[in-house]
C-alpha positions in Angstrom: 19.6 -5.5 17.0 19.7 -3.1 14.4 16.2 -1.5 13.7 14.1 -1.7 10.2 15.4 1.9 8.2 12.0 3.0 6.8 13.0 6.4 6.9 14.2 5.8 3.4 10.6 4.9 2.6 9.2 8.0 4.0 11.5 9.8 2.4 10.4 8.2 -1.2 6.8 8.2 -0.8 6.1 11.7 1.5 3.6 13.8 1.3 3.3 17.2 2.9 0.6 18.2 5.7 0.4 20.4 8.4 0.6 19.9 12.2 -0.7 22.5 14.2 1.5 23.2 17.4 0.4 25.4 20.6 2.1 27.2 22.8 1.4 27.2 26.3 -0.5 30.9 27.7 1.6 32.4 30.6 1.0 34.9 33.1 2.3 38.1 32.4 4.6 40.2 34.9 1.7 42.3 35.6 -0.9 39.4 35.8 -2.3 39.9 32.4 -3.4 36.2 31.3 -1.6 35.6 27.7 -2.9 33.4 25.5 -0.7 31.0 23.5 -0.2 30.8 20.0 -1.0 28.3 17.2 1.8 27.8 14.5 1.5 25.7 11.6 4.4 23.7 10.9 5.3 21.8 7.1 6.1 18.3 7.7 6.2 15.3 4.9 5.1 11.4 6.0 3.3 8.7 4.6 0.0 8.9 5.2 -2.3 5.9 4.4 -5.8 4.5 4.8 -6.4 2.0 7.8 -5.9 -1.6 6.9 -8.8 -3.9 8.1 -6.9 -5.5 10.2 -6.2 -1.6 12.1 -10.3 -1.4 12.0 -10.6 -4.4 13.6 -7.6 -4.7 16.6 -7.4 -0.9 17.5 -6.8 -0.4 21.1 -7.7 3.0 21.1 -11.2 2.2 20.9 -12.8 1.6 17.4 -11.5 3.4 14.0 -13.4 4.4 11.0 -12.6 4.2 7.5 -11.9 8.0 7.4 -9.3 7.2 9.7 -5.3 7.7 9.1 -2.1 6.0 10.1 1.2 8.4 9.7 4.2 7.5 9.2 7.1 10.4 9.7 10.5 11.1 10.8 9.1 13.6 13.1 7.4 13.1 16.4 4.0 14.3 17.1 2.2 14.6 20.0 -0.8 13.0 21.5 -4.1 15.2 20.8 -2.3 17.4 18.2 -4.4 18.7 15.2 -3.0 18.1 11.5 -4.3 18.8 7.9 -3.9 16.7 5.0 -5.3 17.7 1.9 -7.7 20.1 3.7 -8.8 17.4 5.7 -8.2 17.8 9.8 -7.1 14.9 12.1 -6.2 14.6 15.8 -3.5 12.1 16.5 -4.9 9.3 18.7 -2.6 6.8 19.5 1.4 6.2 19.1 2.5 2.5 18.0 5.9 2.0 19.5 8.5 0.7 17.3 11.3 2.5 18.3 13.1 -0.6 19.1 13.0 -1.9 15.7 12.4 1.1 13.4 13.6 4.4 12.3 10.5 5.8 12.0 7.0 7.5 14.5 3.6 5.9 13.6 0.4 7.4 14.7 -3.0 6.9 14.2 -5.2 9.9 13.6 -8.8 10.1 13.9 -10.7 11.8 11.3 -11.9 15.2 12.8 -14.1 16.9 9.6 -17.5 17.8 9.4 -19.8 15.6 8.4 -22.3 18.1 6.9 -19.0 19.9 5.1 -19.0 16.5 2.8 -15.2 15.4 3.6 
């Protein structure tokens, strides 16, 4: 079967944000602890407000309006901290349609401050 190509869709409606990637801390020669590093990385996607029926069904537990699903050509990882529009999120939860689509979706949870107004 061949799978949906949304990638052409991402590619049409993208917008940048940031995913913030760690490295690992390692133990140096002499036994010095080193901390890893955080890099921000550029990456485009579709990023939209959860449907109600997202709200509703979420296995992950429940969403909130605040909430986003991503779409992207690039994979993320569980846990890993992004920015959109000065906004963070965590990715919470992978839906796997890599048997019938070109593309990663992801739902991340909203992870502002409340008292910051976002």
């Amino acid at each position: 079967m061949k799978p949906f190509e949304f990638a052409d869709f991402v590619e049409e409606f993208q917008v940048p944000f940031v995913a913030c990637e760690e490295s690992e801390g390692r133990w140096a020669d002499n036994g010095d602890w080193i901390p890893g590093s955080k890099v921000s990385v550029n990456m485009v996607g579709i990023i939209l407000p959860l449907s109600e029926d997202d709200l509703r069904y979420a296995e992950a537990g429940t969403y909130s309006e605040k909430d986003r699903k991503i779409y992207t050509t690039q994979p993320l990882k569980i846990g890993q901290k992004i920015e959109y529009k000065g906004i963070p999120y965590t990715i919470q939860n992978f839906k796997d349609y890599s048997d019938y689509a070109d593309v990663f979706i992801y739902y991340a949870r909203w992870a502002g401050n409340e008292s910051a107004g976002n």
